[in-house]
Backbone bond lengths (Angstrom), bond angles and torsions (degrees), N, CA, C in turn:
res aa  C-N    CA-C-N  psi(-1)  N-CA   C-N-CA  omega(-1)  CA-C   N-CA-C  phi
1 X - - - 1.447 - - 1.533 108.52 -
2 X 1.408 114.19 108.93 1.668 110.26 154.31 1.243 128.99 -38.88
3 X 1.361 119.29 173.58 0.948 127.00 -171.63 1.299 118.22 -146.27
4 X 1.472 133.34 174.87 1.521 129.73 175.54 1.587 103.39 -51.07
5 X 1.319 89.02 -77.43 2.100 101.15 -177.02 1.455 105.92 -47.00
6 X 1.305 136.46 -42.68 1.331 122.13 -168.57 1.844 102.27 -77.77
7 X 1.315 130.14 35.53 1.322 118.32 -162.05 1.530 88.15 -150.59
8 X 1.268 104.09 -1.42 1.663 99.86 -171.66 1.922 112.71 -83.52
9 X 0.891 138.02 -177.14 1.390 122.28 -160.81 1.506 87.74 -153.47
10 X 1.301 139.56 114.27 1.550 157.86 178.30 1.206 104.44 -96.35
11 X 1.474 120.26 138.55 1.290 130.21 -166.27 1.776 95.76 -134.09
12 X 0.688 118.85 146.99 1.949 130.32 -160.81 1.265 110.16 -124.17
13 X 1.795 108.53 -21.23 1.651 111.35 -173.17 1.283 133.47 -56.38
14 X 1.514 110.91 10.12 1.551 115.07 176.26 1.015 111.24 -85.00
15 X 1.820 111.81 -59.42 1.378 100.57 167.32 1.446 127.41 -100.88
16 X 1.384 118.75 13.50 1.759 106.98 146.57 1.581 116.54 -73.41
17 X 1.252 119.52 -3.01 1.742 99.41 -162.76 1.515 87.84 -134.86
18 X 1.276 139.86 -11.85 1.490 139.68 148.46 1.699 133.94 -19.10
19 X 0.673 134.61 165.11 2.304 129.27 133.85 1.098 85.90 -82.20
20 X 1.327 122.28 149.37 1.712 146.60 115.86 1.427 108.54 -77.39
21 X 1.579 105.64 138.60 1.141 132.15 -178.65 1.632 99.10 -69.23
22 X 1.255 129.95 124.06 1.408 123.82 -156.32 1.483 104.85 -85.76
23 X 1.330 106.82 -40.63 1.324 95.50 159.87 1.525 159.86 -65.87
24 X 1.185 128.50 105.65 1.603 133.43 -141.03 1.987 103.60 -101.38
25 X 1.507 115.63 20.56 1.330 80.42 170.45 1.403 96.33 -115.27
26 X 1.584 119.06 165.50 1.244 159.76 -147.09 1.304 100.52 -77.72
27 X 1.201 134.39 77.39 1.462 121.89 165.63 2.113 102.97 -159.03
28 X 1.877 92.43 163.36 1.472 87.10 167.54 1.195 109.07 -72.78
29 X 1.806 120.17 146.29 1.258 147.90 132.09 1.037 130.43 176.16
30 X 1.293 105.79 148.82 1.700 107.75 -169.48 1.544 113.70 -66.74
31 X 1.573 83.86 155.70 1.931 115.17 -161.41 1.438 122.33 -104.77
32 X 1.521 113.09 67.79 1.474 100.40 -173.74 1.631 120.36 -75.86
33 X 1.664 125.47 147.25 1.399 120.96 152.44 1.715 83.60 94.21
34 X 1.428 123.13 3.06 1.598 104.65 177.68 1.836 99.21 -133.05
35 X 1.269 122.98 138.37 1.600 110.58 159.78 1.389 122.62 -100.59
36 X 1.523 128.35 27.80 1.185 121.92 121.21 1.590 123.71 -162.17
37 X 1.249 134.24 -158.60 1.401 122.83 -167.86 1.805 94.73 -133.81
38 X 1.273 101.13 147.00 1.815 99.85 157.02 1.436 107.62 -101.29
39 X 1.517 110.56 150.36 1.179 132.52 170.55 1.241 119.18 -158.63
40 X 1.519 100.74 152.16 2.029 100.61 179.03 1.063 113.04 -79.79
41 X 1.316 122.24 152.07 1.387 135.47 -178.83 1.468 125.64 -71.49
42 X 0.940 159.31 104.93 1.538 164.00 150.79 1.370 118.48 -45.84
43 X 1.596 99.79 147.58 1.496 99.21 -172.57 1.418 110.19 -99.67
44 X 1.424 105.74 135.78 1.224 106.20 178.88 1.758 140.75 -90.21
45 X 1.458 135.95 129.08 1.523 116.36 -160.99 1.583 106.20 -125.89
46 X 1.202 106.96 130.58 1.315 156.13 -26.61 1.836 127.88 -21.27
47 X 0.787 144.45 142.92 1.518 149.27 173.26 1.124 96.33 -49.97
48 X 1.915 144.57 142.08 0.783 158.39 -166.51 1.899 95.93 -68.64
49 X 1.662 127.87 164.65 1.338 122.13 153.01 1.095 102.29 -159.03
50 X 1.522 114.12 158.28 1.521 134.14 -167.67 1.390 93.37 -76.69
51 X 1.635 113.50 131.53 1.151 126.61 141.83 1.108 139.49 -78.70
52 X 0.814 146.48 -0.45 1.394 153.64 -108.85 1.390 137.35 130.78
53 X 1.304 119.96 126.53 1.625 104.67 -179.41 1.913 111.22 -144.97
54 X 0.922 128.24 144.28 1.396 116.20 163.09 1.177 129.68 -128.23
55 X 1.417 120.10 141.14 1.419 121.12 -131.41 1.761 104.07 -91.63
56 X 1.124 95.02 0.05 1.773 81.66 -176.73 1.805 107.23 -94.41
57 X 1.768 111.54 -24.86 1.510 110.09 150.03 1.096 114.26 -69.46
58 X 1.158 146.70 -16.34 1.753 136.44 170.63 1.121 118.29 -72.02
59 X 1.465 113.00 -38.59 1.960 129.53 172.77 1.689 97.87 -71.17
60 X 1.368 125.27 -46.45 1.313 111.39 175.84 1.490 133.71 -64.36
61 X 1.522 107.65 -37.42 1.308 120.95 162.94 1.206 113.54 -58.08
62 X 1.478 122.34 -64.88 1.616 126.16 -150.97 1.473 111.93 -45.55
63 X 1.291 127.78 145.80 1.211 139.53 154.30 1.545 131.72 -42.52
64 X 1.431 109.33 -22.60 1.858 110.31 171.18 1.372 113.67 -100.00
């Protein structure tokens, strides 16, 4: 059985059809001639937590 999310359709064309900022290491500064940069992700402390939720996206999402 499908589902909401498995029906959803992802589009990539921002960053396939973009500049990338060629430079890839991890720090602030501004990015000319590119609309966006890659970088690795960091862990964050405390562990992220839901604030908030509303239930008619939870019934749409959920799996049953």
């Amino acid at each position: 059985m499908s589902t909401f999310l498995d029906n959803l359709k992802f589009s990539n064309r921002f960053v396939e059809q973009l500049p990338a900022n060629p430079v890839t290491d991890n720090y602030c500064r501004q990015v000319e001639s590119a609309y966006l940069s890659y970088v690795e992700p960091t862990q964050v402390s405390p562990p992220p937590q839901t604030l908030a939720t509303f239930s008619e996206i939870l019934e749409t999402i959920s799996d049953d």
